[in-house]
N, C-alpha and C positions, 0 to 999 in steps of 0.2 A: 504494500500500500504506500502512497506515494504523501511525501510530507507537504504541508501548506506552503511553504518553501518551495520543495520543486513543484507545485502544480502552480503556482506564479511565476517561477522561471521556464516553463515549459511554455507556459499563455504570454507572455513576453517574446518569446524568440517566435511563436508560432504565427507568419504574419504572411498571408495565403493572396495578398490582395493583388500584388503583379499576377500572380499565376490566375485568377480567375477573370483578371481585365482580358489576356492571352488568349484565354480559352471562351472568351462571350465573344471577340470580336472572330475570331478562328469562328466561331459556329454557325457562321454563313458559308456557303455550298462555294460562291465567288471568292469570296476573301480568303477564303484556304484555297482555291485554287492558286489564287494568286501567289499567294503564301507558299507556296510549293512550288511553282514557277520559277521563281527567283532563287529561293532553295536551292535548283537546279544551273539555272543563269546567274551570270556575274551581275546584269543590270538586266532593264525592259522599258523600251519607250510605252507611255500612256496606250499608244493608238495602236502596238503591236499586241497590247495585253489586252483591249478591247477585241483585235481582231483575234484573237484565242480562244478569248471567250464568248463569241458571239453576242458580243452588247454592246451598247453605246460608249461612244466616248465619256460622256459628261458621267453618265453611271460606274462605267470605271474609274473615273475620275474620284467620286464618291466613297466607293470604296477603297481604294488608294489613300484617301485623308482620314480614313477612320483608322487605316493602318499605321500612318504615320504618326496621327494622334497618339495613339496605344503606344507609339516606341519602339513598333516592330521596323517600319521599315525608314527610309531616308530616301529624301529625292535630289537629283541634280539637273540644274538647268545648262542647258548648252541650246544658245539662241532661245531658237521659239520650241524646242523638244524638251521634254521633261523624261528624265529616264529614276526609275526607283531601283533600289536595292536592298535587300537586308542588314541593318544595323547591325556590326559587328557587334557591339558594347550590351547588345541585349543578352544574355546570357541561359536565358529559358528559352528565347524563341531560336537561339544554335542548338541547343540541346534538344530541340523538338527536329527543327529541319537535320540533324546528323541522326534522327533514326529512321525520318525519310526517305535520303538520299542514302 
């Protein structure tokens, strides 16, 4: 049986909130696709990820910024192209796309 002591050190360290943003934004059919894509590619222009997925730009676009909201991915502009990639420095979402890939 555990002491009041460690069951306050245990609820202290126990802090689940990155891994559940990860996993509500991932549990869209698109957003994980995407999410996997890139997993796979080094980068992806907006208009090549819409043409993958069969949808719109503006809609990819959408889910793109929810991704980058969340932390998972990072975009670069070069001119008028936007290309995304996966944040290195996110540490849950490498650990997820390295059992992916």
């Amino acid at each position: 049986m555990l002491t009041n002591k460690q069951i306050l050190k245990i609820r202290k360290n126990f802090n689940g909130n990155n891994q559940r943003l990860i996993f509500k934004i991932l549990g869209d059919t698109n957003r994980y696709r995407i999410f996997e894509m890139l997993g796979k590619s080094n980068r992806l222009a907006v208009s090549d990820i819409a043409k993958i997925l069969k949808v719109s730009i503006p809609l990819t676009s959408q889910h793109l910024k929810i991704l980058e909201q969340g932390g998972i991915l990072e975009k670069d502009k070069q001119g008028q192209k936007v290309f995304y990639k996966l944040r290195a420095d996110n540490a849950i979402a490498q650990s997820i796309i390295d059992d992916i890939v």
